[in-house]
PDB file of N, CA, C and O in Angstrom:
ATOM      1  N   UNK A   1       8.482  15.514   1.754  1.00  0.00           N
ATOM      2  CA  UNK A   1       9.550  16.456   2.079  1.00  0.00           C
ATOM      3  C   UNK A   1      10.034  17.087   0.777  1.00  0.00           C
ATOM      4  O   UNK A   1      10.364  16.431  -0.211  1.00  0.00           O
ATOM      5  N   UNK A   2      10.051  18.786   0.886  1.00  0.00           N
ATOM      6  CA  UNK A   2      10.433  19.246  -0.496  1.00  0.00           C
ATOM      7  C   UNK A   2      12.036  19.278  -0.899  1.00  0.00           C
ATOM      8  O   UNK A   2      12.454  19.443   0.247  1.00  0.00           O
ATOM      9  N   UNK A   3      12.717  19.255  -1.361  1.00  0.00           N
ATOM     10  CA  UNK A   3      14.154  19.411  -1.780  1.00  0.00           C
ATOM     11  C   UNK A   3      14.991  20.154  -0.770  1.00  0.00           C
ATOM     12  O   UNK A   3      15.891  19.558  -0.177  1.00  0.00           O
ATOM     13  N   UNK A   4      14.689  21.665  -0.506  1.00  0.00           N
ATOM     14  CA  UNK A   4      15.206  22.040   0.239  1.00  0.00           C
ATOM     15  C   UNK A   4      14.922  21.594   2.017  1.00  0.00           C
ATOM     16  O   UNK A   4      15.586  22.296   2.779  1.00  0.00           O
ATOM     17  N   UNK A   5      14.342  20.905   2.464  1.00  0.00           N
ATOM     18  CA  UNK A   5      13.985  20.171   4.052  1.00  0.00           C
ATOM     19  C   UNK A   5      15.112  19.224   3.472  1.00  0.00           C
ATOM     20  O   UNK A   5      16.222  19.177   4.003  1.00  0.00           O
ATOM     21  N   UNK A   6      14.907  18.758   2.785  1.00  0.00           N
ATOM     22  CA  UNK A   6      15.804  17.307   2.361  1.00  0.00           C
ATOM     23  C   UNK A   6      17.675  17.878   2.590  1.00  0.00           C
ATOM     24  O   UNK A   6      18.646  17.293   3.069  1.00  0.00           O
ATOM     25  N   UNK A   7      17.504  19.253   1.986  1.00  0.00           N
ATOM     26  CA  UNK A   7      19.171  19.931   1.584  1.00  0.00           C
ATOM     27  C   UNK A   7      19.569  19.839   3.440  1.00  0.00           C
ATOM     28  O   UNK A   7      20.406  19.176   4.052  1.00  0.00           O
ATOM     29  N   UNK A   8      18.660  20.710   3.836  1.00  0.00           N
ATOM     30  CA  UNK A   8      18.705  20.652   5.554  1.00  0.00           C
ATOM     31  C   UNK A   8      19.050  19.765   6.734  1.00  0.00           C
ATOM     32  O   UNK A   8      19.540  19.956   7.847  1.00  0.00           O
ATOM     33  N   UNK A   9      18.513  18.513   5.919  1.00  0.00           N
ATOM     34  CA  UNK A   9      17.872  17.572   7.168  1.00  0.00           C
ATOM     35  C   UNK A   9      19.882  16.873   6.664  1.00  0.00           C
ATOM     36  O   UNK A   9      20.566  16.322   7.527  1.00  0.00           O
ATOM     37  N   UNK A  10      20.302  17.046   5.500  1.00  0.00           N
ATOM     38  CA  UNK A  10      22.013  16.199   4.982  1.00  0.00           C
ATOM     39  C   UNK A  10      22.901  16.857   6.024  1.00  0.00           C
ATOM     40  O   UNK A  10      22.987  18.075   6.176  1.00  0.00           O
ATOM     41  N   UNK A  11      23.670  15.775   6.851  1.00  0.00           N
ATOM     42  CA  UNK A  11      24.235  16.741   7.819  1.00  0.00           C
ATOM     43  C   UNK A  11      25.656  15.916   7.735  1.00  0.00           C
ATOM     44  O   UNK A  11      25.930  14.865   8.314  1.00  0.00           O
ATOM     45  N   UNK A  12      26.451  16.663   6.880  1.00  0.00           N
ATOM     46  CA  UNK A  12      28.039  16.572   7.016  1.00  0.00           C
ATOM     47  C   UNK A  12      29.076  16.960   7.427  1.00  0.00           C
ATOM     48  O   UNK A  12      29.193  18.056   7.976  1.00  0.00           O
ATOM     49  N   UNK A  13      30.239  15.969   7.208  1.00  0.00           N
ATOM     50  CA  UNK A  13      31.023  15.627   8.503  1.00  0.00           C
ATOM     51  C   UNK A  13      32.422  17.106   7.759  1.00  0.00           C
ATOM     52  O   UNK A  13      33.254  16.759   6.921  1.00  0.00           O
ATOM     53  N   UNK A  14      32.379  18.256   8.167  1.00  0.00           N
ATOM     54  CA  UNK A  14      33.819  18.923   7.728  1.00  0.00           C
ATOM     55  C   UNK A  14      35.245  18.231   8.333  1.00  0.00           C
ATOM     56  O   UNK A  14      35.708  18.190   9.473  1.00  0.00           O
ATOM     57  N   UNK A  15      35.757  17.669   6.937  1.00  0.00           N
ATOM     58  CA  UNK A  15      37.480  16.897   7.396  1.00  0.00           C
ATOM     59  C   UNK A  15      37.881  17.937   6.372  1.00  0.00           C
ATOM     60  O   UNK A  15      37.350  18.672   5.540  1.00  0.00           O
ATOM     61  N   UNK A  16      39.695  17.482   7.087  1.00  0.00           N
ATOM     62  CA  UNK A  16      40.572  18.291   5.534  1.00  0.00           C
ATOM     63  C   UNK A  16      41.578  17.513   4.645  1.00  0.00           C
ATOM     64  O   UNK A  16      42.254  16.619   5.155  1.00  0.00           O
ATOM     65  N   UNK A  17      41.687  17.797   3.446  1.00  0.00           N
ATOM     66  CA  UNK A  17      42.777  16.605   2.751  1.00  0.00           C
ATOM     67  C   UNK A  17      43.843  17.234   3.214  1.00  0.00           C
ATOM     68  O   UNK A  17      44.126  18.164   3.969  1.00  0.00           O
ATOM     69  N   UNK A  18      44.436  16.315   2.421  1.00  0.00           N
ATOM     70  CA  UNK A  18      46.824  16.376   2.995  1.00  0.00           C
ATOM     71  C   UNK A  18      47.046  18.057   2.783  1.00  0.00           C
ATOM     72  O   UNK A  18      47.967  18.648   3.345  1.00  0.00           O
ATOM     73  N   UNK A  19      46.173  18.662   1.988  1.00  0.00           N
ATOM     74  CA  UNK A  19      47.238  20.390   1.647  1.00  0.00           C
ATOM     75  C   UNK A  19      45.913  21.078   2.694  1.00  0.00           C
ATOM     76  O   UNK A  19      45.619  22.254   2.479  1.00  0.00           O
ATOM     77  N   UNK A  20      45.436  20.601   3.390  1.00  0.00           N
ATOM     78  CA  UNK A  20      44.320  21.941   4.139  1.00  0.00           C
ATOM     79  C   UNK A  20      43.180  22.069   3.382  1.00  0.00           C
ATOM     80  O   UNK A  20      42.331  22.682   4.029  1.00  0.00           O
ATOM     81  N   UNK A  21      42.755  21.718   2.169  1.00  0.00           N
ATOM     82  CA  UNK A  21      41.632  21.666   1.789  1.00  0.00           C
ATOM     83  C   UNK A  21      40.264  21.410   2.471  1.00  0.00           C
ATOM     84  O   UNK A  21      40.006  20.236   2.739  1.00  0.00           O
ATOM     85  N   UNK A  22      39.255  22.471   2.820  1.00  0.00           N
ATOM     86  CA  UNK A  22      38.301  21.622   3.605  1.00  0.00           C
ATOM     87  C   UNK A  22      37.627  20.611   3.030  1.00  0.00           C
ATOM     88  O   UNK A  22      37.560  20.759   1.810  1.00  0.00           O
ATOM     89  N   UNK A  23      37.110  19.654   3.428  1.00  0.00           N
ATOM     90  CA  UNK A  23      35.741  18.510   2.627  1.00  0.00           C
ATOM     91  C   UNK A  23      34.788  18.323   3.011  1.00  0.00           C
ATOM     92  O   UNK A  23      35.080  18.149   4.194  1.00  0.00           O
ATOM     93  N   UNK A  24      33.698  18.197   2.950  1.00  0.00           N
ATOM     94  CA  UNK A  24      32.442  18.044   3.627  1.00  0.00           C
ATOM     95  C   UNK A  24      32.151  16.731   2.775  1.00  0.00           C
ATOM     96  O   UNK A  24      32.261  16.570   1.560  1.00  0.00           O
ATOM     97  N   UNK A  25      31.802  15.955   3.634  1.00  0.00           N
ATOM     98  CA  UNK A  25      31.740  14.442   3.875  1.00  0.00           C
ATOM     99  C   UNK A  25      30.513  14.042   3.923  1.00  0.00           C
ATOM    100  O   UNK A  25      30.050  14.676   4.872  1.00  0.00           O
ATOM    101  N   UNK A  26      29.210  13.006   3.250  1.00  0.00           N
ATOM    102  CA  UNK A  26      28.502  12.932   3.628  1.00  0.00           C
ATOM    103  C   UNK A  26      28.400  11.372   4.687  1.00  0.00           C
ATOM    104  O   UNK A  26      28.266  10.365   3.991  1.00  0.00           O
ATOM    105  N   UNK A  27      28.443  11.136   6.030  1.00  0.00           N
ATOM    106  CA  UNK A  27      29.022  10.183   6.732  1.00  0.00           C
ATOM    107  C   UNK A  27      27.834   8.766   6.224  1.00  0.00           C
ATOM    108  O   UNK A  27      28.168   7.668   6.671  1.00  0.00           O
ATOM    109  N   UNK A  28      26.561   8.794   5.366  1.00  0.00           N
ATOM    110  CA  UNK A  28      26.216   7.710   4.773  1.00  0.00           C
ATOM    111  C   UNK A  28      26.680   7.407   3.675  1.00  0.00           C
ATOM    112  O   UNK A  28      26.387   6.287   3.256  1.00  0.00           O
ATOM    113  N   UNK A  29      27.386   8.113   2.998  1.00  0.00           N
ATOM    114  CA  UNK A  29      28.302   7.606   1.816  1.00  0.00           C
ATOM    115  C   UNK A  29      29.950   6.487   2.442  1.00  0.00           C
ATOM    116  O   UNK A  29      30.231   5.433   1.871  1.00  0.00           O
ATOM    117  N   UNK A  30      30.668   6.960   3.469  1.00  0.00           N
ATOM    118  CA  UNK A  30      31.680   6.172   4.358  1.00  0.00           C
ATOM    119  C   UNK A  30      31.404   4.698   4.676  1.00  0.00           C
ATOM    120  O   UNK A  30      31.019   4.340   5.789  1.00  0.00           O
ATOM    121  N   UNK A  31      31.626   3.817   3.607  1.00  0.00           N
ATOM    122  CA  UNK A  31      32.068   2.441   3.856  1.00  0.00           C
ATOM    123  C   UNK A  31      32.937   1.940   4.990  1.00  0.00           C
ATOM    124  O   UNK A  31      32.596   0.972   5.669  1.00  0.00           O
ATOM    125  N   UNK A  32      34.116   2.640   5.198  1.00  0.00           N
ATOM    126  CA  UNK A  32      35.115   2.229   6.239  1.00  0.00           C
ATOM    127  C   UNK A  32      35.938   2.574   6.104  1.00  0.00           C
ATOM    128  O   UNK A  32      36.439   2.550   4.980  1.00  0.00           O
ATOM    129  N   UNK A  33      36.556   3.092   7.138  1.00  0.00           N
ATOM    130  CA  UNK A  33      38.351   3.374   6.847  1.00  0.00           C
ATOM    131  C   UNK A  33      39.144   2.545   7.510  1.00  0.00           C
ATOM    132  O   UNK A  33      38.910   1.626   8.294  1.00  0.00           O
ATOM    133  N   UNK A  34      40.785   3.320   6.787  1.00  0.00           N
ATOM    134  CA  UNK A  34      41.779   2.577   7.282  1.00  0.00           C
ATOM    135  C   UNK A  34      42.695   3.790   7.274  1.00  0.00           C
ATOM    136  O   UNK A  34      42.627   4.928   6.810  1.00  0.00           O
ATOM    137  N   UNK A  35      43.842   2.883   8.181  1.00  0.00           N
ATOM    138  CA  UNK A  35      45.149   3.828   8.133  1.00  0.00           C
ATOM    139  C   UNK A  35      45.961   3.710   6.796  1.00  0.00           C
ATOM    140  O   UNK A  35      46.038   2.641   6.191  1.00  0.00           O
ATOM    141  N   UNK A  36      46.622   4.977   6.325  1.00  0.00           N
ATOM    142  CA  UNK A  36      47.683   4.680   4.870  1.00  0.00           C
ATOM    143  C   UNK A  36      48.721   3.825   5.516  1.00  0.00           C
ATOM    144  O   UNK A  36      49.315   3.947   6.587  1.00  0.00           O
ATOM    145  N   UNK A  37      48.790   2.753   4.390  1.00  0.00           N
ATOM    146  CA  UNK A  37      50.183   1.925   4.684  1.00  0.00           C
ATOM    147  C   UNK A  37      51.245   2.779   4.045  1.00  0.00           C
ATOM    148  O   UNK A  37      51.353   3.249   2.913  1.00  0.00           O
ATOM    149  N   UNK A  38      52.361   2.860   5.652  1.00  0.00           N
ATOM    150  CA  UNK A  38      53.445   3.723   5.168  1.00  0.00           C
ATOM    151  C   UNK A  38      54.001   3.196   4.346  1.00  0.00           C
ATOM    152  O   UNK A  38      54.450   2.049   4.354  1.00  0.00           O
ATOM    153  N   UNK A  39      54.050   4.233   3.264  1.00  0.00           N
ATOM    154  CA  UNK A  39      55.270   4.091   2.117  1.00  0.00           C
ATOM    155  C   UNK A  39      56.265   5.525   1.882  1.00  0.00           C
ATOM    156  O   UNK A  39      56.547   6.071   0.816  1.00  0.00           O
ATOM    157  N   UNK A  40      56.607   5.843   3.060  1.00  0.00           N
ATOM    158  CA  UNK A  40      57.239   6.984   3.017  1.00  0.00           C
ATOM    159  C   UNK A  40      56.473   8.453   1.908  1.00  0.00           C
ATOM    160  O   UNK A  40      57.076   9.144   1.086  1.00  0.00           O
ATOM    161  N   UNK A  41      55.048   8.518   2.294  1.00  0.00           N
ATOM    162  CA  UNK A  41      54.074   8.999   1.826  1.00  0.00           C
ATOM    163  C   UNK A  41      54.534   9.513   0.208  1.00  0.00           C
ATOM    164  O   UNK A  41      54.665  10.616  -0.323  1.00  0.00           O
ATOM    165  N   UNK A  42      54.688   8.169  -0.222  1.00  0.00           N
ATOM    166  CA  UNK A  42      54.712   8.220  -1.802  1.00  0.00           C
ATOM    167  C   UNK A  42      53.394   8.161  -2.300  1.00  0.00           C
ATOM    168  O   UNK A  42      53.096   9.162  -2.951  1.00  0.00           O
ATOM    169  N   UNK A  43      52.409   7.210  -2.191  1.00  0.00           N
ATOM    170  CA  UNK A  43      51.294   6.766  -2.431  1.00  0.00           C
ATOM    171  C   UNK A  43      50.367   8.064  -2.208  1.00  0.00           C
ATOM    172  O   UNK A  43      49.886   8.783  -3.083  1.00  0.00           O
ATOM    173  N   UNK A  44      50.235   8.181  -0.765  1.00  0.00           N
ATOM    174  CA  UNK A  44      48.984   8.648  -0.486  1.00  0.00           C
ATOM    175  C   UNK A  44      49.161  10.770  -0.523  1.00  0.00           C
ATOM    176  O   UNK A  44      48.500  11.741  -0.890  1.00  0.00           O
ATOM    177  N   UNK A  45      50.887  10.371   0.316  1.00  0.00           N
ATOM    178  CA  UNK A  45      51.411  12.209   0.305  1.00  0.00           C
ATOM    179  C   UNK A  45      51.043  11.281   1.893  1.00  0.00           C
ATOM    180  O   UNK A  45      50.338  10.398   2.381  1.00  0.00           O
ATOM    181  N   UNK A  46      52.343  12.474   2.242  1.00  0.00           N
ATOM    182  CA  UNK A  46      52.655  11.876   3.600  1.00  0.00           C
ATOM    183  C   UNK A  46      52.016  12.550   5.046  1.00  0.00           C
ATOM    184  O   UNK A  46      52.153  12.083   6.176  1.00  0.00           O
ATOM    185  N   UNK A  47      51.177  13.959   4.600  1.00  0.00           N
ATOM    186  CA  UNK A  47      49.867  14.710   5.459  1.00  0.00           C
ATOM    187  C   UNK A  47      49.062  13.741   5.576  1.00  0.00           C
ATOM    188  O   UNK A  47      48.511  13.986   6.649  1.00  0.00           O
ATOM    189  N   UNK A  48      48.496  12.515   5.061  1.00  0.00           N
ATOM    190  CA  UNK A  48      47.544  11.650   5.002  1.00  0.00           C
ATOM    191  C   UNK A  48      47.436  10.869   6.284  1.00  0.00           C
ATOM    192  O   UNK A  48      48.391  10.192   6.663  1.00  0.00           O
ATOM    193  N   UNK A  49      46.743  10.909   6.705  1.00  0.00           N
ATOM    194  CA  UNK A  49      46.457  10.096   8.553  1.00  0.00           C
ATOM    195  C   UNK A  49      45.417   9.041   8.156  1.00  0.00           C
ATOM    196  O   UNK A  49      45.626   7.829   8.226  1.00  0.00           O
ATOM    197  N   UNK A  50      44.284   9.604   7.736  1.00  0.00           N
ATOM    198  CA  UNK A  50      42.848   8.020   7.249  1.00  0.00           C
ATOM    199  C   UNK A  50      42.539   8.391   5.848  1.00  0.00           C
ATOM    200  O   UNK A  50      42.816   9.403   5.204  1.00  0.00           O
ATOM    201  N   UNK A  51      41.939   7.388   5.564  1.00  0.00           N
ATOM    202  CA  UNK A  51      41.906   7.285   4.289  1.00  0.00           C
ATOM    203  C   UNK A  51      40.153   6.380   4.603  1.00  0.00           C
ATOM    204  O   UNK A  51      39.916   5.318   5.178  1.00  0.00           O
ATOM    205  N   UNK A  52      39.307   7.290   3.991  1.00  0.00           N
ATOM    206  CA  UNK A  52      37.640   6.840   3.798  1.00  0.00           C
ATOM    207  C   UNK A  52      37.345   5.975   2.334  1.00  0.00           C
ATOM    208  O   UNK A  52      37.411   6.370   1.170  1.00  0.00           O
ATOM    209  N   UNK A  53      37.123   5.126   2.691  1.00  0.00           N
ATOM    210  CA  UNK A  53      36.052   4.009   1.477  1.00  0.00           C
ATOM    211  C   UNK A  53      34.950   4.645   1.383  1.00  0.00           C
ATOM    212  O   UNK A  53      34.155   4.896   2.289  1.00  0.00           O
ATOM    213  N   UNK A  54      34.883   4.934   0.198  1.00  0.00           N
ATOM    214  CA  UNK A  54      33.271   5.539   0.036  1.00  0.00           C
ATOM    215  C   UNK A  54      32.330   4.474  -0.708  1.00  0.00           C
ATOM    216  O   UNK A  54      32.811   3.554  -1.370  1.00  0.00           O
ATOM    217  N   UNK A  55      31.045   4.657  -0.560  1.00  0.00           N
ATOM    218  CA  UNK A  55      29.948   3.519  -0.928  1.00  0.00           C
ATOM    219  C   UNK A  55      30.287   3.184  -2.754  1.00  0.00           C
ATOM    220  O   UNK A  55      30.136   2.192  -3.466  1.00  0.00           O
ATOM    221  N   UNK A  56      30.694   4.290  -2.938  1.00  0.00           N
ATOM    222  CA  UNK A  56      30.364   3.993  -4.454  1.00  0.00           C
ATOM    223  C   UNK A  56      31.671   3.827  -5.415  1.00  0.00           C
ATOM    224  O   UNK A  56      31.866   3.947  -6.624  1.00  0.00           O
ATOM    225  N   UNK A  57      32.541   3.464  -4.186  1.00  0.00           N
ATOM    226  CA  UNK A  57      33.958   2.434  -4.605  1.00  0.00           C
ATOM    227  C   UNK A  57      35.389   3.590  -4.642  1.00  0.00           C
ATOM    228  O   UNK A  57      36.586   3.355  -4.803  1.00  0.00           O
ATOM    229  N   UNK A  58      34.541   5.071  -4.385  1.00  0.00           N
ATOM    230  CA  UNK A  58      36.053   6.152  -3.963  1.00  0.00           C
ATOM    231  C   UNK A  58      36.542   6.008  -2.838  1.00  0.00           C
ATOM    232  O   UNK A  58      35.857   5.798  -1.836  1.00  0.00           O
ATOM    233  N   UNK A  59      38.183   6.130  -2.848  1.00  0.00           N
ATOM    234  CA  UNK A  59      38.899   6.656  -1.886  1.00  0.00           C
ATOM    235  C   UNK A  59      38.782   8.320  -1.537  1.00  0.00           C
ATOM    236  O   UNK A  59      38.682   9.063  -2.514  1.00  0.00           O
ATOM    237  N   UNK A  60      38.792   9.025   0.027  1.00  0.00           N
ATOM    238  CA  UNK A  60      38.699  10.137   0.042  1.00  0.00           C
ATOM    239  C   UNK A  60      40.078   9.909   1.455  1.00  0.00           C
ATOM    240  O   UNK A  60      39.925   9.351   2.541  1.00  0.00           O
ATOM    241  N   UNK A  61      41.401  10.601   0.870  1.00  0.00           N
ATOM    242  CA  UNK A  61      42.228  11.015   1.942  1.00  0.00           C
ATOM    243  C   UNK A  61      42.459  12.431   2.636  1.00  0.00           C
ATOM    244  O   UNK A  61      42.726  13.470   2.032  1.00  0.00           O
ATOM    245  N   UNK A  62      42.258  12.236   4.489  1.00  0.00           N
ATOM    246  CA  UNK A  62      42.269  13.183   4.985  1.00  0.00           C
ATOM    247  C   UNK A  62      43.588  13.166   6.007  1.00  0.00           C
ATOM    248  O   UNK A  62      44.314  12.200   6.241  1.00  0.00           O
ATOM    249  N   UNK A  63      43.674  14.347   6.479  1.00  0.00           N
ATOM    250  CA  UNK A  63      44.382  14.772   7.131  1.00  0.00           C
ATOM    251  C   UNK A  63      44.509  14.604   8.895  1.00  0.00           C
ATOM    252  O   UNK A  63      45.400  14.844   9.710  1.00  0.00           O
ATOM    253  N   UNK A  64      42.872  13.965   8.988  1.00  0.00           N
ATOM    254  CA  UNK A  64      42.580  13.755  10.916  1.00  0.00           C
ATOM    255  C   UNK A  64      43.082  12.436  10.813  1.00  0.00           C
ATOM    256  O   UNK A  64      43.164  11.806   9.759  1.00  0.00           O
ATOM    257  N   UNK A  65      43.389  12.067  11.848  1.00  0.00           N
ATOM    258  CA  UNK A  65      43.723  10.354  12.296  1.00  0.00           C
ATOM    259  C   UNK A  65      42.132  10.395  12.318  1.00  0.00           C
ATOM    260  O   UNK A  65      41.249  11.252  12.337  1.00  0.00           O
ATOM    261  N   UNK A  66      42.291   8.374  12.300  1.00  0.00           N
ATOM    262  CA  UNK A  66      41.092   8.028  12.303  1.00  0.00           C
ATOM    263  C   UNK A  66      40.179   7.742  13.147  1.00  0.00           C
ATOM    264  O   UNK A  66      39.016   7.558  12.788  1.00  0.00           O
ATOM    265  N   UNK A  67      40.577   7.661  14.417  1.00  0.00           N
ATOM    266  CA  UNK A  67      40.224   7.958  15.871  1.00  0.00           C
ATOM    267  C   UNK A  67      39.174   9.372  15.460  1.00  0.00           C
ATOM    268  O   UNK A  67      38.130   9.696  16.027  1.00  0.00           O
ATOM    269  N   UNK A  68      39.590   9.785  14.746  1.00  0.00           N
ATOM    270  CA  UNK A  68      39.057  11.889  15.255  1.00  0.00           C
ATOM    271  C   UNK A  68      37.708  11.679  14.172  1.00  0.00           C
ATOM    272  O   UNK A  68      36.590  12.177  14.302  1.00  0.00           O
ATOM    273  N   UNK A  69      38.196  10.785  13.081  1.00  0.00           N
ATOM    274  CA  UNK A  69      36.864  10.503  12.016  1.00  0.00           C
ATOM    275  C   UNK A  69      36.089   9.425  12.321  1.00  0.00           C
ATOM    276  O   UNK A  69      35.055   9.244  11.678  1.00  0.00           O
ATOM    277  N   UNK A  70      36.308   8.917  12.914  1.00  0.00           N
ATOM    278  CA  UNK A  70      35.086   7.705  13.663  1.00  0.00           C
ATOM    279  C   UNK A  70      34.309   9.051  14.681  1.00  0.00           C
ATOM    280  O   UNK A  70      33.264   9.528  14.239  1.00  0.00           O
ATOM    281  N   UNK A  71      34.813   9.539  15.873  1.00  0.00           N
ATOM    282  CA  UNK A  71      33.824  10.503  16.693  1.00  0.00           C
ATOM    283  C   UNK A  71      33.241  11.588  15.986  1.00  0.00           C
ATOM    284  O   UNK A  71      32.106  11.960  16.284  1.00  0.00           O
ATOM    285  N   UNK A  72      33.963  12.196  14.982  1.00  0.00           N
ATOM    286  CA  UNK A  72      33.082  13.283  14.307  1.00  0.00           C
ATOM    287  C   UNK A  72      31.890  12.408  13.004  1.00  0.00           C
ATOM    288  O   UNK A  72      30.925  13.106  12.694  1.00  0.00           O
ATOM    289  N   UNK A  73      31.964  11.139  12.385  1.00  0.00           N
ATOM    290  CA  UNK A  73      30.880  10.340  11.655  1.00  0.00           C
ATOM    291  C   UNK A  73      29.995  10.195  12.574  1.00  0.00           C
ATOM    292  O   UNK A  73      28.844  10.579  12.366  1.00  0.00           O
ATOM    293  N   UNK A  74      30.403   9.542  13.912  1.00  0.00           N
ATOM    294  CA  UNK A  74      29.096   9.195  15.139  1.00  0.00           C
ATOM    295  C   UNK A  74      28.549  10.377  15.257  1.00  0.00           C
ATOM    296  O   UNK A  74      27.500  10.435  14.614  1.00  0.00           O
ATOM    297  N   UNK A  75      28.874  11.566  15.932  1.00  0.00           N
ATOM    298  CA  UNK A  75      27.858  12.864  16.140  1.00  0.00           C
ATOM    299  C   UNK A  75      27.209  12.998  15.155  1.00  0.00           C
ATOM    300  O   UNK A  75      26.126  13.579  15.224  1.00  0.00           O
ATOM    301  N   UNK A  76      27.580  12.608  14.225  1.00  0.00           N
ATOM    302  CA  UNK A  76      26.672  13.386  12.434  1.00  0.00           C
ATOM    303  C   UNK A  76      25.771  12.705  12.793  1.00  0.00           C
ATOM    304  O   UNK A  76      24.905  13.441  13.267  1.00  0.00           O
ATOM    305  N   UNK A  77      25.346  11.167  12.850  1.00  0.00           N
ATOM    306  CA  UNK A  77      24.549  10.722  12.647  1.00  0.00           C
ATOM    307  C   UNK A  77      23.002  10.641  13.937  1.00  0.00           C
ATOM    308  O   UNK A  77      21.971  10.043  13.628  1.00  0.00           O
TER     309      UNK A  77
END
């Protein structure tokens, strides 16, 4: 498979962070999520609904509850 079949065949998940930012997600990089523990969104910024573990030890915070990022990771895959 040449580079570009490979660019093709990567099929990611569009979420948005806390200010509307879009992200494109790759859903085999997603270790697991969780919900932000409320701290009166000091920590995370208080737009924050899930918060993704990524494989290679990043946090990525979005804006969908995590209900909405579990069904949009399953279709990707």
């Amino acid at each position: 498979m040449n580079i570009c079949a490979a660019a093709l065949a990567l099929a990611l998940v569009e979420l948005h962070g806390p200010t509307g930012q879009v992200l494109d997600i790759n859903p085999a990089l997603v270790s697991s999520l969780r919900m932000p523990i409320d701290t009166g969104g000091q920590h995370w910024g208080k737009n924050v609904r899930c918060i993704l573990v990524m494989s290679y030890g990043g946090f990525v915070a979005v804006a969908e509850d995590c209900a909405l990022v579990v069904r949009k990771l399953g279709e990707a895959k």
